[in-house]
Structures are given as C-alpha cells and as structure tokens.
Backbone as numpy.savetxt, mean C-alpha at the origin, in Angstrom:
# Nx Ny Nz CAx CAy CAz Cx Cy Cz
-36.60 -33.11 -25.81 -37.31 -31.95 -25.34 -36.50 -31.33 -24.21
-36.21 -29.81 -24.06 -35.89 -29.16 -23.65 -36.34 -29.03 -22.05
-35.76 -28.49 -20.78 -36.39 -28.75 -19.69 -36.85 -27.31 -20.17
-37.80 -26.58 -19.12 -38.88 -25.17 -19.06 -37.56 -24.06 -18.76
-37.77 -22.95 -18.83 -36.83 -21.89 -18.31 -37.16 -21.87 -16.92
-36.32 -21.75 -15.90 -36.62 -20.97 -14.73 -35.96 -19.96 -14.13
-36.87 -18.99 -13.77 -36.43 -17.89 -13.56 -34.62 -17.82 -12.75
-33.84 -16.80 -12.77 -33.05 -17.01 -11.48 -33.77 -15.97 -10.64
-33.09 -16.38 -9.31 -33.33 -16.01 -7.66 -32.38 -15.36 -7.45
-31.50 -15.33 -8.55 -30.21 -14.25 -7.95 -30.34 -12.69 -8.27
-30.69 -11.86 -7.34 -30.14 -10.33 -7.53 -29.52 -9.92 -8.92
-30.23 -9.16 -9.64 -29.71 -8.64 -11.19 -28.38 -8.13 -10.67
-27.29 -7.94 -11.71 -26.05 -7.33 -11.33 -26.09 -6.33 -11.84
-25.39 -5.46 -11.12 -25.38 -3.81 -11.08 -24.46 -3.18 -12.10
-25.01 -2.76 -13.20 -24.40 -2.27 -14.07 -23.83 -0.47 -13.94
-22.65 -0.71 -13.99 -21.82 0.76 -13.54 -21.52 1.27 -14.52
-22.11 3.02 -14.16 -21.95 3.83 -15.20 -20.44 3.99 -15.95
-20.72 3.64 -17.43 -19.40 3.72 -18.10 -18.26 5.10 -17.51
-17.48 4.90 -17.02 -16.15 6.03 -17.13 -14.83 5.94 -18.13
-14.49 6.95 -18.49 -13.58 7.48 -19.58 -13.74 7.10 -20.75
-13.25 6.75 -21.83 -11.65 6.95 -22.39 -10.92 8.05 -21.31
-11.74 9.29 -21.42 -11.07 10.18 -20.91 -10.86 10.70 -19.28
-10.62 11.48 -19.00 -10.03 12.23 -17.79 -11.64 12.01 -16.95
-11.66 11.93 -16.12 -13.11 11.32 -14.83 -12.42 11.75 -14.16
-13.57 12.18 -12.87 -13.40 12.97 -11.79 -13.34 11.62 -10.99
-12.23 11.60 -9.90 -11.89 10.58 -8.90 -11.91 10.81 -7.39
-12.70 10.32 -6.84 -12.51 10.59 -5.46 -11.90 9.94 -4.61
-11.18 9.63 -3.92 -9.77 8.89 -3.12 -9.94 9.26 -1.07
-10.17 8.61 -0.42 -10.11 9.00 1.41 -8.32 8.07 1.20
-7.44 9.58 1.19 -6.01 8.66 1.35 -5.90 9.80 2.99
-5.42 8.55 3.81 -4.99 9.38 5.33 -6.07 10.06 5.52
-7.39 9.62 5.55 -8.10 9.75 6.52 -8.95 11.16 5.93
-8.39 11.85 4.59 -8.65 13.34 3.77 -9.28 12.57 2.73
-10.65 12.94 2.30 -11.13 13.12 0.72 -10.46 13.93 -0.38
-9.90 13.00 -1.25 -9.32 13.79 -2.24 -9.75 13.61 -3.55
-10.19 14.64 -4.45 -10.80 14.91 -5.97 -9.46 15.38 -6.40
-9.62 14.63 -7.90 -8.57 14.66 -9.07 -9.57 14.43 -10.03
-8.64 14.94 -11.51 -9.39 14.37 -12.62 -8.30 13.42 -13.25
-8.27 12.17 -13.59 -7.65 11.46 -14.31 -7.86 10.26 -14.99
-7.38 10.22 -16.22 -7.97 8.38 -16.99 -7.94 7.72 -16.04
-8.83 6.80 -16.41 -9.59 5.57 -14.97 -7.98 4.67 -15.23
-7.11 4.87 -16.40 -5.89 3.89 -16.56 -5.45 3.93 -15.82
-4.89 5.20 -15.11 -3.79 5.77 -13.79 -3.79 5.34 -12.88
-2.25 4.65 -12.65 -2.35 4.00 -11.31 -2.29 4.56 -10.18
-2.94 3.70 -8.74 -2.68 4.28 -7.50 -1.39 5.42 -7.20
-0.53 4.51 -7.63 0.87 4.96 -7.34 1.07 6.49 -8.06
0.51 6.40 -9.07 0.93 8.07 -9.87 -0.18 8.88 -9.35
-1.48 8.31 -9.36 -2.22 9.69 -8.63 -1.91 10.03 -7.63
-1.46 8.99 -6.62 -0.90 9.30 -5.23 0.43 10.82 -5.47
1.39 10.09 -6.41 2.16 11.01 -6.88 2.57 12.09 -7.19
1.60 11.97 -8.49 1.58 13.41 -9.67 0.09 14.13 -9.11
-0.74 13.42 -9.05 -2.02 14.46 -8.73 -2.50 14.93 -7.26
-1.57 13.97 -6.55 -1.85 14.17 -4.80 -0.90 14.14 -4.17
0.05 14.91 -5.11 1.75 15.47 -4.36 2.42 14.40 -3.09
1.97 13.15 -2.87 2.16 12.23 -1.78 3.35 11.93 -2.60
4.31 12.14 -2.02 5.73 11.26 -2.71 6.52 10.09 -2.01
5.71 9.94 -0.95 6.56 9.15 0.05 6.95 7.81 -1.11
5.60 7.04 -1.61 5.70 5.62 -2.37 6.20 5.75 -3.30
7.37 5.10 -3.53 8.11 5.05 -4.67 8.21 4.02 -6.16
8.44 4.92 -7.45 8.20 4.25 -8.03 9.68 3.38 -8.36
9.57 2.20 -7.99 10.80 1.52 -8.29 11.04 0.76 -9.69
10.42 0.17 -9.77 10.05 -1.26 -11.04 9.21 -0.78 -11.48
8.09 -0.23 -11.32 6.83 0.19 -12.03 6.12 -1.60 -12.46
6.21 -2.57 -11.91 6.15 -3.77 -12.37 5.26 -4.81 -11.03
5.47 -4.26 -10.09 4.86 -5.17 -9.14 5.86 -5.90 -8.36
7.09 -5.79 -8.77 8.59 -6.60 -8.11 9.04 -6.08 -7.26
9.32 -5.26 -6.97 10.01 -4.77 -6.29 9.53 -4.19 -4.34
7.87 -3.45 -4.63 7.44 -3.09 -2.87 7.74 -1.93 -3.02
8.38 -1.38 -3.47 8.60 0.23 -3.32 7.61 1.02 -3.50
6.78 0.58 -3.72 5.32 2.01 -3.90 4.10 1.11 -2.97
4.62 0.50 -1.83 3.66 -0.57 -1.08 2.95 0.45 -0.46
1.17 0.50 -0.45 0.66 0.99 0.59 -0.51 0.15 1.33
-1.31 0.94 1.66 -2.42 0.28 2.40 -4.00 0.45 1.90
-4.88 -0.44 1.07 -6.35 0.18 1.09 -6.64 -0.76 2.08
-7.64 -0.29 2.58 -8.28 -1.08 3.37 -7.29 -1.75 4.72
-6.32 -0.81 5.10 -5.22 -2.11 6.06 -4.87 -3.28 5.51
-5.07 -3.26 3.79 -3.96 -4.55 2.98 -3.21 -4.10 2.31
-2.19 -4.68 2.74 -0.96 -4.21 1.60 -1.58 -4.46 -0.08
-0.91 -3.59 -0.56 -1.01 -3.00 -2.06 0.27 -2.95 -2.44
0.02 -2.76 -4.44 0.83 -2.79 -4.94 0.75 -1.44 -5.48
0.97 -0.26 -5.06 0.36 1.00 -5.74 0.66 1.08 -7.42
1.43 0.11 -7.80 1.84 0.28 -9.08 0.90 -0.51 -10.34
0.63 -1.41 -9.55 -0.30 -2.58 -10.41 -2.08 -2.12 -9.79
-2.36 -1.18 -8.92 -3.67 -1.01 -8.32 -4.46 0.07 -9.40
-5.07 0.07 -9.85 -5.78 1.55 -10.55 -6.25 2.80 -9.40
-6.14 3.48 -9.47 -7.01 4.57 -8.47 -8.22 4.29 -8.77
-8.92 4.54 -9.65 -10.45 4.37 -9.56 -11.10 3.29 -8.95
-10.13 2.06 -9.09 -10.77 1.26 -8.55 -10.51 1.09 -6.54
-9.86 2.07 -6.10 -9.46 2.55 -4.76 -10.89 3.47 -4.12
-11.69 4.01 -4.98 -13.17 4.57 -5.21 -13.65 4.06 -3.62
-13.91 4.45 -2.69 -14.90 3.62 -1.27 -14.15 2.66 -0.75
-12.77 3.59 -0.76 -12.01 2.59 0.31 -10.63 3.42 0.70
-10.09 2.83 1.67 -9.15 3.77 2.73 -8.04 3.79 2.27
-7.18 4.78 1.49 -5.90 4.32 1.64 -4.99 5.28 1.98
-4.28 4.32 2.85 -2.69 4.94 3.60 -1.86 4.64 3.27
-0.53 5.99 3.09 0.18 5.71 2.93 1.37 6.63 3.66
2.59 6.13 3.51 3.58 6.38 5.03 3.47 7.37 5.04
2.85 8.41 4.72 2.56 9.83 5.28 1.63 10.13 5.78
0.91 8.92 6.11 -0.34 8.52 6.89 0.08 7.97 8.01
1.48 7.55 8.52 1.62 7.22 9.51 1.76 7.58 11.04
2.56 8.49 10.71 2.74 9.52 11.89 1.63 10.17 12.31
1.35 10.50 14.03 -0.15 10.81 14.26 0.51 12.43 14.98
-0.03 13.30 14.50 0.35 14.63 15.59 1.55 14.76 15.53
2.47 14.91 14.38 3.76 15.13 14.51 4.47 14.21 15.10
3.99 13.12 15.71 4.75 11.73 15.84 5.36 10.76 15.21
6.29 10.34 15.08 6.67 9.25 14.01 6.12 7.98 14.78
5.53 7.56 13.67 5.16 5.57 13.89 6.07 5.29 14.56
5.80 4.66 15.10 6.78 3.58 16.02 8.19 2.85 15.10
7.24 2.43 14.01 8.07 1.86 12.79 9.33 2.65 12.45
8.59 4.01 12.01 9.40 4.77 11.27 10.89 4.99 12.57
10.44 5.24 13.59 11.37 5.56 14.82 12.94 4.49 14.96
12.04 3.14 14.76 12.65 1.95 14.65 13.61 2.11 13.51
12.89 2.32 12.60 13.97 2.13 11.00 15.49 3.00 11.44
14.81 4.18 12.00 16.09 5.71 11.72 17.17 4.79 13.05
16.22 4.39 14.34 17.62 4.24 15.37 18.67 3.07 14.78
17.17 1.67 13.99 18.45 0.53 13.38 19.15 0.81 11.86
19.30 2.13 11.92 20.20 2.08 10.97 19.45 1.47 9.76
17.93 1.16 9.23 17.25 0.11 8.31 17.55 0.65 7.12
18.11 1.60 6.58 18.42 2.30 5.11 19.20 2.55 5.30
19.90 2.27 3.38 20.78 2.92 2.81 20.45 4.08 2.12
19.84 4.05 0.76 19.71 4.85 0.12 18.51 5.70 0.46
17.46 4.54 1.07 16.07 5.22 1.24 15.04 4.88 0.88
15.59 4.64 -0.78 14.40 4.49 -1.61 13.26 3.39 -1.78
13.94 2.33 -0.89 12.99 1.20 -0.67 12.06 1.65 0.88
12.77 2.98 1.58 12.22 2.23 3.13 10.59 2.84 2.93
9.57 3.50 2.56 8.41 3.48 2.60 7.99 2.12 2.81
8.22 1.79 1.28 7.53 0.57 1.15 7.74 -0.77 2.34
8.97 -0.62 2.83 9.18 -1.25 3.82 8.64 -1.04 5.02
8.29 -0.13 5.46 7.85 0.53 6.65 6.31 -0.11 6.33
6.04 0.32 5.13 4.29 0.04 5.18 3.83 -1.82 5.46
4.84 -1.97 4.72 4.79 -3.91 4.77 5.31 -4.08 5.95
6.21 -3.70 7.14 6.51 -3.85 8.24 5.81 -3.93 9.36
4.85 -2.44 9.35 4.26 -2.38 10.11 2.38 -3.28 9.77
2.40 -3.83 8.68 1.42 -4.78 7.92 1.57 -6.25 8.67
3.05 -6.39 8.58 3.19 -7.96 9.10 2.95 -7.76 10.91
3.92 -6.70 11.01 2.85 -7.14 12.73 1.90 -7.07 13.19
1.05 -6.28 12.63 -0.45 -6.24 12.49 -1.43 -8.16 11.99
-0.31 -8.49 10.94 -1.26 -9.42 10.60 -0.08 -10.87 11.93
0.41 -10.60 12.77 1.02 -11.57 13.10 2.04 -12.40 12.77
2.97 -12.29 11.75 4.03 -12.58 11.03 5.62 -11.85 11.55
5.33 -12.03 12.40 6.96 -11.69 13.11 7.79 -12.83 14.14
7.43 -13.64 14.11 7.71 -14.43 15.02 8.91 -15.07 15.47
9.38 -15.04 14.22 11.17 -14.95 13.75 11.69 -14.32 13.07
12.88 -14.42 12.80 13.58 -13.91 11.55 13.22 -14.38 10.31
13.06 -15.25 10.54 12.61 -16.47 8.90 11.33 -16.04 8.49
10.58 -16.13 9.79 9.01 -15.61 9.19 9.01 -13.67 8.73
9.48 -13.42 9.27 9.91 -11.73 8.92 10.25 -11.54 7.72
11.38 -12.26 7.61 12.13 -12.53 6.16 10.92 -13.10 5.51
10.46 -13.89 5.03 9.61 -14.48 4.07 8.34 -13.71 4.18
7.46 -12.80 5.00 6.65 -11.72 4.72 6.95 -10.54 4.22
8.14 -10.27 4.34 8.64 -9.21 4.08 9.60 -8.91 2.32
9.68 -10.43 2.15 10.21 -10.75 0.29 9.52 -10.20 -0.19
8.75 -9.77 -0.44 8.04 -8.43 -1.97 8.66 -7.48 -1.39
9.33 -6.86 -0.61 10.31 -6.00 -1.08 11.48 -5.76 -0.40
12.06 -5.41 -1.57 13.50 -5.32 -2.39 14.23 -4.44 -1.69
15.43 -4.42 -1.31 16.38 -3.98 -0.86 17.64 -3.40 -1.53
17.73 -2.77 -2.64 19.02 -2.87 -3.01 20.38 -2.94 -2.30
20.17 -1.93 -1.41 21.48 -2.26 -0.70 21.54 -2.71 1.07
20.56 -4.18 0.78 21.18 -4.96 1.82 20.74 -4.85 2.87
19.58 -3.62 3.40 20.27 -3.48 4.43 19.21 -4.28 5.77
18.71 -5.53 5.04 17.71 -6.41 5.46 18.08 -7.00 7.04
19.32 -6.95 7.75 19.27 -7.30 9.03 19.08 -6.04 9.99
19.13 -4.62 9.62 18.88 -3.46 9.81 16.90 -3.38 9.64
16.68 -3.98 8.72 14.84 -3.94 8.78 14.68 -5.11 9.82
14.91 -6.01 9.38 14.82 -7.23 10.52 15.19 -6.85 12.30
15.55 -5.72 11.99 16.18 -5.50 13.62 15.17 -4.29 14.18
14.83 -3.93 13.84 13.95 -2.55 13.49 12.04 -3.22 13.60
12.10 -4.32 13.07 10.80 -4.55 12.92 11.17 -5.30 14.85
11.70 -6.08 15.02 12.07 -6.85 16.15 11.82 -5.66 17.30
12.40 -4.77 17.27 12.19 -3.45 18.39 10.97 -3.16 18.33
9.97 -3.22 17.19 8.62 -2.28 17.46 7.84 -3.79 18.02
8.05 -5.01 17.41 7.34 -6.01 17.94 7.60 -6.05 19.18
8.74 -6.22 19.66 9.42 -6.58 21.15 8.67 -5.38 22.42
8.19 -4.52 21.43 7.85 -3.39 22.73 9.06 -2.29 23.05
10.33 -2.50 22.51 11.31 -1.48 23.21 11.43 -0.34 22.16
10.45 -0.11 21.72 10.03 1.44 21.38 8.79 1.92 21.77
C-alpha cells in the first residue's frame, strides 16, 4: 500500500509567457540607459549590444566563449557577451566599456592601459579593461600570479600581458 499524497508547501512555479520563434521586443538598462530592440530571444548579448545598440566597444573574437573579447558586466559580473542571450539580460544591469568613463573621463583603467603601453592591436583591450577593472573590484590583484590567473579568459594575441599586468598594478597601487 501506497503512502497518502501530500500536498507540497512549496510556492507554484511561475510560468513565463512563451517568447518567439520570432523577433520579441527586448528591453536591456546597458550604462545606466533603457534600451528597446526587437530581436529572436536566440541573439546574443554580444550582437544586440552590437548590431542593434551600435555599442561596438565588445568584441567579437572567437564567438565561442575562449577568448574575453566581448567581456562585459551584468550585474558587476563578468560575462561572456558571446555565450549570454540578451533576453535573458531582461532586469539586470549591463556595462560595458563604454560605460566606463564618467563625464568625459576615462576610467582609471582605461588611463592605465594607454600610459602602460597595454595594447597592440586593440582588439582584445575592452575585454581586458572590463575583466581588469572586475578583478580589483573582486580583490584578485595581489600579485602578478594572481593577476595572471584572473585575468586567463582573456586572450592576448599579441603579448602584450606584462603591459596589462603593469597597468592593472598602477590603478591598484593608487598612482593613477
């Protein structure tokens, strides 16, 4: 014999109104601005940021999650803008390095990168800047080693990792 049913005590779960196949209206707070687009719920952070909200700073590098080049911020956590959906960004904050600068100011970060020389080509330093200024926020600067190993999701092509490492060291150290 079977034991009796008993009810659960847990809160029914909230069933959310179906969106797409197609194009849905999206609402996004990137830098602190409400922004409406229409796009498949498929589209990632990184391309609406892109193609529908002209933000070009995050780059698409790998399109894969390897690389950091399209790194931003929801919520003050680093992201993968490439692997994130926008819709699911829906009631939450995201910044990105064109969110940094306040009043025509450059971040501290960004200031840091241009005096240490932290780029070559460029195309990685967003993403670097955003994960840079992430690790000193979360406390991960403490060395080089620890810098270095918070800072491995992203990619450098050309090298120019004792130039970020020197750069992040100035905004931690205070001499910017």
């Amino acid at each position: 014999m079977s034991a009796p049913h008993t009810p659960s005590r847990a809160p029914a779960a909230v069933v959310l109104p179906e969106r797409g196949p197609g194009p849905v209206k999206i609402t996004l707070s990137v830098n602190g601005d409400e922004r409406t687009f229409h796009a498949e719920p498929r589209v990632s952070l990184l391309d609406a940021l892109r193609e529908r909200l002209a933000l070009t700073g995050s780059k698409k590098g790998c399109d894969q999650g390897t690389c950091g080049a399209c790194t931003v911020w929801v919520d003050d956590r680093r992201v993968l803008a490439c692997l994130t959906l926008a819709i699911a960004c829906e009631g939450h904050e995201v910044t990105t390095v064109e969110g940094l600068a306040e009043g025509g100011e450059l971040h501290a970060m960004q200031s840091a990168f241009i005096e240490q020389d932290a780029f070559q080509c460029g195309f990685c330093t967003p993403g670097q800047i955003m994960s840079a200024v992430a690790l000193l926020k979360e406390g991960h600067a403490s060395d080089d080693a620890e810098i270095g190993e918070w800072m491995s999701g992203n990619i450098c092509r050309c090298a120019a990792y004792p130039h970020i490492r020197a750069a992040i060291r100035t905004v931690r150290d205070g001499s910017r």
